[in-house]
Phi, psi and omega in degrees: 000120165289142161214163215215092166249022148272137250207098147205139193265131185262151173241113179256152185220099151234110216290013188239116185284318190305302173313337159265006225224302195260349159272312159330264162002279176330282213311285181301358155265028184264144183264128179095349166276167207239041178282123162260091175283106159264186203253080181243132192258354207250150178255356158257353170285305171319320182313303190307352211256329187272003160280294176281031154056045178259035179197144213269343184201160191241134186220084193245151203281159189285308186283078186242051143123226179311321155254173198244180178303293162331307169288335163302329206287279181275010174295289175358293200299305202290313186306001190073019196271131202270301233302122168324135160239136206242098143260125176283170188211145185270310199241175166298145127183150210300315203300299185323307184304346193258316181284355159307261178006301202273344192282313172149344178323140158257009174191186187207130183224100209267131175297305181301010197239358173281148185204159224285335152308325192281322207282307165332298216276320197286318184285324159300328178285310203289293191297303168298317196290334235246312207276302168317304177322320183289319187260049167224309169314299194296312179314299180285307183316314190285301200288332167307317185293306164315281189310298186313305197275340199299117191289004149285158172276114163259108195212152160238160194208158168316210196259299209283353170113335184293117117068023213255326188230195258088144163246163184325327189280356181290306142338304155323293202317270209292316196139289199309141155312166185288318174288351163284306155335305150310343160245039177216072241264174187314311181321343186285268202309008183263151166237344160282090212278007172250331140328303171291324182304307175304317171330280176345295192287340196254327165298247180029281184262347141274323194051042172206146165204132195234117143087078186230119179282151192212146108326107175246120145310111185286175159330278189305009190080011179290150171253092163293148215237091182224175194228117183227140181242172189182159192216170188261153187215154142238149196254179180283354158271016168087348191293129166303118183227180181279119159215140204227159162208148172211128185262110201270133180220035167284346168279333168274352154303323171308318175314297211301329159320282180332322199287298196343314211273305176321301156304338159272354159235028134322305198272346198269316177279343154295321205261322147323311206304284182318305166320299213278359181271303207275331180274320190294356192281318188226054140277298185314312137318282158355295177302298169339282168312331204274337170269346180298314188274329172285351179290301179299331199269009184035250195250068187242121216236336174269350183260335142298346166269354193270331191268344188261351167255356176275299153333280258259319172294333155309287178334324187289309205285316163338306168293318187255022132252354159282325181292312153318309190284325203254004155309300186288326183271149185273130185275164169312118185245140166266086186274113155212172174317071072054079173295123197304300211301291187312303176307003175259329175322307228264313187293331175263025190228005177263347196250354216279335168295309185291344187285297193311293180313316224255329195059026174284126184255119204257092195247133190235143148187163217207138185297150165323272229268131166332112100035338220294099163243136197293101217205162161254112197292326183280311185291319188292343193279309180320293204323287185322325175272322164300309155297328175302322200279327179293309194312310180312305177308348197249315183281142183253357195231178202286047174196053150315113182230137178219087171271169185212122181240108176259105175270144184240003161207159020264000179229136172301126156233188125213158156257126167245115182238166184265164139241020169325209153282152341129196180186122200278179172313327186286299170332312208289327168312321198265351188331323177257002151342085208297149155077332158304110196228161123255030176247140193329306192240039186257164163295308188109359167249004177300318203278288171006250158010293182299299170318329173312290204264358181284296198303333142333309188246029185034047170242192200212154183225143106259151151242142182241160173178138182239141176303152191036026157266318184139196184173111183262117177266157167207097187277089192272135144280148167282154173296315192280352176261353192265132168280142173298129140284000000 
């Protein structure tokens, strides 16, 4: 006995009214069930009716004139129609039956073999198999939508690393179009060849990397600082694939620098302050005495050259805890509007003699459109030229290059880099140190100095640097300090 408590308004669409009359019938003697049938003869109305989606299930006849069933079949589908479809037939065949199938029908019914049982099992199969299909879709939908908006790079890739889906934010990240991405794999983009090795290796022999901070190279040549994970997957075809996220935390690297460098040289300006206290109380003595004994030493000429050598290095010591003291503090700023370009111009034309002598070839550029940032133009023109004297200083050979790049997004910046000798990893930390120098006779306050007033000047410094290679400064401004032209 069928028993039956399905609840669907059925649509049959046949150019034979009898056939339909006698599929009708077939339905609605199903016992217990809660089937509403109607009548569609025209395959363009039917298109329409399976456009607006007004019925839970379909039974269109194989045969409707100039077109077929099949072809309803796949207009329906592309047109967006979820609703299960039943193709009817006057005789069997296997070809027809396999390209229903493979088009998306749920189900295939040779018309003489029907019966109030076979038609009950089908529709029932159609309406479950139809409800699941909708809840894998809504599923793939809510997650495609989850994989799209993620403001992280979200990707999948082969065993070997290429390349197969991305989402927008991937696209962002790096630069590449998605289809340029498609002929490239993760491994392209590390810039650390010991980075990529570990990668390689923690997939490979684990199939798993969880949180491995990396360097990655955009299109354009950017470094981004990001902690990327990834996994061995398998898909419904039994098949291995890649599946990654990679998380850019190069603006909270910046941060944390920055809080760094502030904090050290926090702690650099106690520890002057307190030093610049405890040497002048018996400087200042020094000095005393050295003049009460020349008033005693009268026309005594050799005891006067020995107090004259005593002066002029007490001054010296004098001189060089004020410059210490104005290495550390923060300086007083005049803050006004600026065109970037012109302060770098006025900074390099301070420097243009050492260039000039050195035979250093000096490549500049710069956007069409002004620069402006709210900044104190005479201390930043110092900064800016204290890094151009270093850069000149670092190169030892005739094919001295000091390039100066002013970018106005995404942020007003500029980079000034070198090809110098370079500057190792250990060094590049202590760089901004007060008194930390590796030039024979330097002090050791310029770059100091320099950080003072970039940092003043509610900017940001980095450096990059490879050995016998060069070293690229980069002076980032906030977006909000640049005035509208």
């Amino acid at each position: 006995m069928i028993v039956s408590n399905l609840q669907a308004r059925i649509l049959i669409v046949d150019d034979d009214e009898d056939d339909f009359l006698i599929t009708s019938d077939l339905i609605r003697n199903i016992p217990s069930s809660g089937f509403s049938t109607n009548w569609c003869y025209s395959y363009k109305d039917a298109l329409e009716q399976m456009k607006s989606r007004a019925y839970d299930i379909y039974f269109i006849d194989y045969r409707l004139g100039a077109k077929t069933g099949l072809d309803l079949l796949k207009e329906g589908i592309a047109a967006g129609c979820e609703e299960p479809v039943i193709l009817l037939t006057g005789k069997g065949n296997h070809t027809v039956d396999m390209e229903a199938m493979r088009v998306g029908a749920m189900d295939y019914l040779v018309k003489g073999e029907l019966n109030e049982e076979k038609l009950e099992r089908s529709i029932r199969y159609a309406l479950d198999r139809s409800a699941s299909v909708k809840a894998l879709r809504a599923n793939e939908r809510k997650y495609r939508n989850m994989f799209e908006r993620s403001k992280d790079m979200v990707f999948t890739a082969d065993r070997e690393g290429r390349f197969k889906d991305v989402n927008i934010a991937t696209t962002d990240l790096v630069g590449y179009t998605r289809e340029e991405l498609m002929q490239i794999n993760i491994y392209d983009l590390f810039i650390q060849k010991k980075e990529e090795e570990r990668f390689r290796y923690l997939f490979t022999e684990r199939q798993e990397v969880n949180d491995l901070e990396a360097e990655i190279r955009t299109k354009q040549g950017e470094h981004r600082i990001c902690i990327i994970s990834a996994s061995l997957e398998t898909d419904n075809n039994n098949q291995l694939y890649m599946q990654g996220i990679v998380h850019d935390i190069t603006n909270l690297k910046k941060a944390e620098k920055a809080t760094l460098q502030i904090e050290k040289l926090a702690a650099t300006g106690r520890l002057v302050r307190t030093l610049a206290h405890e040497v002048r109380n018996p400087l200042n003595n020094i000095n005393l005495s050295v003049e009460h004994l020349r008033e005693e030493a009268g026309g005594d000429e050799n005891g006067s050259t020995y107090l004259e050598i005593i002066q002029r290095n007490s001054n010296r010591i004098g001189a060089l805890i004020t410059e210490l003291l104005n290495s550390s503090r923060p300086a007083e700023m005049k803050m006004e509007p600026h065109v970037l370009q012109s302060v770098m111009d006025e900074s390099i034309l301070d420097a243009i003699d050492r260039l000039t002598l050195q035979r250093i070839k000096l490549e500049i550029k710069y956007p069409d459109v002004p620069v402006t940032v709210t900044v104190d133009k005479e201390k930043l023109k110092l900064a800016f030229s204290n890094i151009l004297i270093n850069a000149t200083e670092a190169i030892h050979h005739k094919q001295g290059r000091i390039s100066v790049v002013i970018n106005r997004d995404p942020d007003p910046s500029i980079i000034i880099s070198d090809n110098g000798c370079g500057i190792s990893e250990e060094n590049i930390s202590r760089l901004f140190e007060p008194y930390f120098t590796s030039k024979r006779n330097g002090m050791g306050l310029g770059l100091a100095s320099t950080l003072n007033i970039i940092q003043s000047n509610k900017g940001t410094i980095d450096v990059k640097s490879t050995l016998n290679v060069g070293t690229s400064f980069i002076i980032t401004f906030p977006k909000n300090q640049e005035v509208a032209n």
